[in-house]
N, C-alpha and C positions, 0 to 999 in steps of 0.2 A: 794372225789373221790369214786367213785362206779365200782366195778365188776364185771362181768357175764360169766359162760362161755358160748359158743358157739359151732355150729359145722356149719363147709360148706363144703360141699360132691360137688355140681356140680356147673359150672361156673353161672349158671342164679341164683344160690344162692345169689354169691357173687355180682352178678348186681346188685341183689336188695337191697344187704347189704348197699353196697356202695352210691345207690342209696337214702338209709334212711339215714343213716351219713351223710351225705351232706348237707343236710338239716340243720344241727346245725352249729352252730359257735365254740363253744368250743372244745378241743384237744380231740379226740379221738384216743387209741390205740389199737393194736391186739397184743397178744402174743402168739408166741409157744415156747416152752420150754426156751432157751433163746434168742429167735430171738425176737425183738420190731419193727414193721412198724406202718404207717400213716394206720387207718383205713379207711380212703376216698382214697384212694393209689389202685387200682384196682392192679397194677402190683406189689405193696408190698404187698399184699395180696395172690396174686400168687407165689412169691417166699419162701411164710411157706408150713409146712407141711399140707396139707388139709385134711390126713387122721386122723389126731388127733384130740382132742378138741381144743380151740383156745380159751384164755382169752380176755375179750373187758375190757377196761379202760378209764371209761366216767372220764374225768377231770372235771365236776359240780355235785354241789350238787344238780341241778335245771333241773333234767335229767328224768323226770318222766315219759314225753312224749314219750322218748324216750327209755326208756325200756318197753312201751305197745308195740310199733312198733318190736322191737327184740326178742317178748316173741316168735315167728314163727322160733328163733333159739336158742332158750337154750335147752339144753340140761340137 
């Protein structure tokens, strides 16, 4: 498992976050403080806080691609 954090300030952020998770098969999560959603979850995404940072939890170890894609949101 791998983690990142993140930030997503405006809603076309989170399109395209969404938009890239989705693309995988494996679990991916978000975390804000103690809240946990579906990181493909456009509306569980909107129910955390967005003014905070926000933890992602790639569940593979085979996620390499996929943290090139996300480097446009770490923080």
């Amino acid at each position: 498992m791998k983690s990142i954090q993140i930030s997503l300030q405006m809603a076309s952020q989170v399109k395209t976050f969404v938009s890239i998770v989705q693309k995988y098969d494996f679990d991916i999560e978000l975390k804000s403080e103690r809240y946990v959603v579906d990181a493909k979850s456009i509306l569980g995404i909107f129910s955390l806080d967005l003014s905070k940072p926000l933890i992602v939890e790639i569940h593979s170890d085979d996620c390499g691609e996929l943290l090139d894609e996300l480097k446009d949101f770490e923080i």
